[in-house]
N, C-alpha and C positions, 0 to 999 in steps of 0.2 A: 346126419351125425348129431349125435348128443349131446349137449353142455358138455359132460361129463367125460366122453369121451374125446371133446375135442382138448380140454384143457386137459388130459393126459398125453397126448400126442404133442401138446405144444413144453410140457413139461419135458419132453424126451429132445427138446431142441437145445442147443450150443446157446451157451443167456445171451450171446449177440444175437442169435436170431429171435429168442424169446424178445428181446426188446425192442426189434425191429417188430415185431407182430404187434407189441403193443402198442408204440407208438403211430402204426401206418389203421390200428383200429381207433385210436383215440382221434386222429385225424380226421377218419373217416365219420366220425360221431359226430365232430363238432361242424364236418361239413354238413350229414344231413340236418342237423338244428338250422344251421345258418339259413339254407337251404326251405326247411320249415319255417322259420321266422319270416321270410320275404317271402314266401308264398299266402301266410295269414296275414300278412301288411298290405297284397297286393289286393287278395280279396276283401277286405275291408274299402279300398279305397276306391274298387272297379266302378262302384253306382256314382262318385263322387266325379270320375272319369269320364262316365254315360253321358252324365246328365248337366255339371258344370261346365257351361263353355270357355269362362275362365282358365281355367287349368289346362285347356286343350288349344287355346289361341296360338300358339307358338306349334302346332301339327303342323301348319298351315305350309310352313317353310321348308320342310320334312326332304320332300324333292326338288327343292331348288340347288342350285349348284350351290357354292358355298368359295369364295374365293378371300384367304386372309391376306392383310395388309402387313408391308413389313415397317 
């Protein structure tokens, strides 16, 4: 479907449902960013994760049990 003709079909809706379309597409938008943003943060950081053992000290504990104090 077309730009064109989807924004005529959505113009033929009740404005509750036009606003309902826009806001569950603007949602949708900000998720793929979000979405995009922590996937360039993650690959930026993946060599730094490789290669500093630093940063990775605390793996170590990953599958140990884990039992909190009250």
């Amino acid at each position: 479907m077309k730009t064109t003709e989807l924004i005529k079909e959505i113009q033929k809706l009740p404005v509750k449902k036009r606003i309902y379309v826009l806001e569950r597409s603007m949602y949708l938008i900000r998720k793929q960013q979000d979405e995009d943003q922590m996937n360039k943060a993650a690959e930026k950081l993946l060599d730094d994760y490789l290669t500093d053992k630093e940063l990775t000290a605390f793996t170590n504990l990953d599958f140990e049990d884990f039992y909190e104090t009250r």
